[in-house]
C-alpha positions in Angstrom: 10.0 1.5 16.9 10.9 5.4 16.4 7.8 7.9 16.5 7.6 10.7 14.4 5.3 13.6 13.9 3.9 14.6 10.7 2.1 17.3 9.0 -1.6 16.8 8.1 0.0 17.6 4.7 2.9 15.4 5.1 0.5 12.2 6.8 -2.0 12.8 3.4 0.5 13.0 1.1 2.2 9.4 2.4 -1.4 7.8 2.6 -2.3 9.0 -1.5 1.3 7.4 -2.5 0.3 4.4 -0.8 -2.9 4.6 -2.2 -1.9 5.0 -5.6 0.7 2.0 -5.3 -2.1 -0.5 -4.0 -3.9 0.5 -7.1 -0.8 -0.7 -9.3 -0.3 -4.0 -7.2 -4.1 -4.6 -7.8 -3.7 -4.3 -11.5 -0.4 -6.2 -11.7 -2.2 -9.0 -10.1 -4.8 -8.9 -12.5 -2.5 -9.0 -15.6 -0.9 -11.7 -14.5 -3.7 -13.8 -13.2 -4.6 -12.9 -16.8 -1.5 -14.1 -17.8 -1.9 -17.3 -15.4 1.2 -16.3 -13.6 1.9 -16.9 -10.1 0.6 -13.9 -7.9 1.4 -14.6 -4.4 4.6 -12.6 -4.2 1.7 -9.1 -5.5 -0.6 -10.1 -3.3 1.6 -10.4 0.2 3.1 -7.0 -0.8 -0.2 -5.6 -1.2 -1.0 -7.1 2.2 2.0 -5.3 3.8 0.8 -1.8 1.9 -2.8 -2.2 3.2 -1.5 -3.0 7.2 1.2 0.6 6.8 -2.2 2.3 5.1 -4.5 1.1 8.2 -1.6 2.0 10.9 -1.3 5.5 9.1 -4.9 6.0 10.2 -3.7 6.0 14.2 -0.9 8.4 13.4 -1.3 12.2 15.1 
């Protein structure tokens, strides 16, 4: 695993993208649970967002 440093700018700007894409994956999943359509593939990648959100908060 690399390190790298980041701007307070920079480390923000990453966590509001991922922000903003967990709020897509959550309303994908509920159009297609709407739909009745399979939503385990969404919800794993919204898992996998959610853990690089948390780790962001450990980053300097």
């Amino acid at each position: 695993m690399k390190t790298v440093k980041l701007t307070e700018n920079e480390l923000i700007t990453i966590k509001t993208a991922l922000f903003s894409h967990m709020q897509h994956i959550r309303k994908d999943i509920e159009q297609a649970k709407f739909e009745g359509k399979n939503t385990s593939f969404q919800e794993q990648i919204l898992k996998e967002v959610q853990q690089a959100f948390k780790a962001l908060n450990f980053a300097e």
